[in-house]
Wavefront OBJ file of the C-alpha trace (Angstrom):
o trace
v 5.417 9.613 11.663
v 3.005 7.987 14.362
v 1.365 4.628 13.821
v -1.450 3.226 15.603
v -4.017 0.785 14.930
v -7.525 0.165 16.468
v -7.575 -3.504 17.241
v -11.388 -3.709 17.378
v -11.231 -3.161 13.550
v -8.606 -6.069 12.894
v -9.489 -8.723 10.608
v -6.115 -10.420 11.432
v -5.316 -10.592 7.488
v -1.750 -10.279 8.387
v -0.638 -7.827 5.840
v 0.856 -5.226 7.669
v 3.216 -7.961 9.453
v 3.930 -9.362 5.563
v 4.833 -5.850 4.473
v 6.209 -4.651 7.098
v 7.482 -6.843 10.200
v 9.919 -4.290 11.775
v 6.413 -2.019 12.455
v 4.251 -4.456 13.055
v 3.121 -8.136 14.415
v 0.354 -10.426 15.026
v -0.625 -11.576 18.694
v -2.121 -15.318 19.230
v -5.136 -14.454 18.252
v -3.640 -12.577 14.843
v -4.695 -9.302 15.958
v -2.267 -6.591 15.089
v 0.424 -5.240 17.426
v 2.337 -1.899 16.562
v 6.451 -2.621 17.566
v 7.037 0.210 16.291
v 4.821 3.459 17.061
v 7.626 5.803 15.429
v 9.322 3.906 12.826
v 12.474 5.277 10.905
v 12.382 7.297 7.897
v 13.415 4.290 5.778
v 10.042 2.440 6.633
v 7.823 5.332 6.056
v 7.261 3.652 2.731
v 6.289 0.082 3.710
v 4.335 1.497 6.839
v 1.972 3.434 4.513
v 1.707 0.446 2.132
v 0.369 -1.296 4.911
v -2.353 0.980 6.097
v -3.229 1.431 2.348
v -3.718 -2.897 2.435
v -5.504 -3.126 5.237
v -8.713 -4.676 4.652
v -10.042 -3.039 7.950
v -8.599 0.234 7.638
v -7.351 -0.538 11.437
v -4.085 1.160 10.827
v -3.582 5.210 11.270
v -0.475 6.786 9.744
v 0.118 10.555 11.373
v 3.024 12.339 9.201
l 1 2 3 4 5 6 7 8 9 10 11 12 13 14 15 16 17 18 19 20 21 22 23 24 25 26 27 28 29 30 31 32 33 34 35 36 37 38 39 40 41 42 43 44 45 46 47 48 49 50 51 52 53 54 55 56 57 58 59 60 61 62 63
C-alpha cells in the first residue's frame, strides 16, 4: 500500500488524523500531512477508512 493525498483538495476536517494518527496529521493550518506513505499491514484497515471519510476525497490509497 501507497498513500498520498493532494493537499489542494483538503478541507482540513481532520478525519484521517482521528482515524488514523500513525498515517496521518494535520499541519498549522489543518491541512493533511501523510507520516506514513507505506503504512503496515495492520493499518491497511483504518488507512482506507480514512480515504473512504474524506470529505474532499484528498486521500489516494494504491494496494
Amino acid at each position: 500500500m501507497r498513500v498520498t493525498a493532494d493537499r489542494d483538495r483538503c478541507v482540513g476536517s481532520g478525519q484521517c488524523a482521528m482515524l488514523s494518527p500513525e498515517v496521518f496529521d494535520q499541519d498549522d493550518d489543518g491541512l493533511v500531512l501523510v507520516l506514513r506513505e507505506v503504512p503496515a499491514a495492520d493499518l491497511h484497515e483504518e488507512v482506507h477508512r480514512a480515504a473512504d471519510l474524506c470529505p474532499a476525497r484528498s486521500i489516494q490509497v494504491q494496494d
